[in-house]
C-alpha positions in Angstrom: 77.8 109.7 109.7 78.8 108.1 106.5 81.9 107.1 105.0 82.3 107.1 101.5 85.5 106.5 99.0 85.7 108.2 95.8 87.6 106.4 93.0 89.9 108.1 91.1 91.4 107.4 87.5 95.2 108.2 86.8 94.8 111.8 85.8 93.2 112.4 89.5 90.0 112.2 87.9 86.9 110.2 89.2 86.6 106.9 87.5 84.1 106.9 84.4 83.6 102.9 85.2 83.7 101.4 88.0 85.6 97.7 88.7 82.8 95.5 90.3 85.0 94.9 93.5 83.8 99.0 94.1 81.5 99.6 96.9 79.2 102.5 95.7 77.6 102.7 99.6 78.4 104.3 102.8 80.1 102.8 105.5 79.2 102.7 109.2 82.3 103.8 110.2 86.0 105.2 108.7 87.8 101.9 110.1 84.9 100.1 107.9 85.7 101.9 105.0 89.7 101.3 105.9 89.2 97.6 105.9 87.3 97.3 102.7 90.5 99.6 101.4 92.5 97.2 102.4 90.6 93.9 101.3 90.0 95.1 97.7 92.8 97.7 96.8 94.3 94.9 94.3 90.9 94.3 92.5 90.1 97.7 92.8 93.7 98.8 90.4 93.1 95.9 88.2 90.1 97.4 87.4 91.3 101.0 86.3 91.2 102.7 90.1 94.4 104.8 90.3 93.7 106.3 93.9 90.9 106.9 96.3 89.8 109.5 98.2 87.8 109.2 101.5 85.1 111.8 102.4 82.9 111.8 105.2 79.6 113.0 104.4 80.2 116.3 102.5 83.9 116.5 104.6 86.9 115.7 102.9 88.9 113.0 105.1 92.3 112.3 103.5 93.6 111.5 99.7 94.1 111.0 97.4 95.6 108.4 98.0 97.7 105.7 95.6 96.2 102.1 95.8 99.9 101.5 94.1 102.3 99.4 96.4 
């Protein structure tokens, strides 16, 4: 299985550009993909990501979700 979070802009859109800090591969696991989430979230809204949505494979998981405290 992979984990993967889609980056979305503020009109719920996914992000044109992406902030370095993104990770553009799958995770292992969905508590991998949590942790990175957590790590990067301020990097990640300095850099134009609005909310992100977590999928995995082909499944919709949860979000979106605000990266805003």
């Amino acid at each position: 299985m992979n984990w993967m979070w889609v980056y979305l802009d503020a009109n719920g859109q996914p992000c044109a550009v992406l902030p370095p800090t993104a990770a553009t591969t799958a995770f292992p696991s969905q508590g991998d993909a949590e942790t990175y989430i957590g790590q990067t979230w301020r990097e990640l809204v300095d850099g134009g990501v609005d909310a992100v949505t977590l999928y995995q494979d082909d499944r919709l998981v949860y979000g979106p979700m605000s990266l805003h405290p």
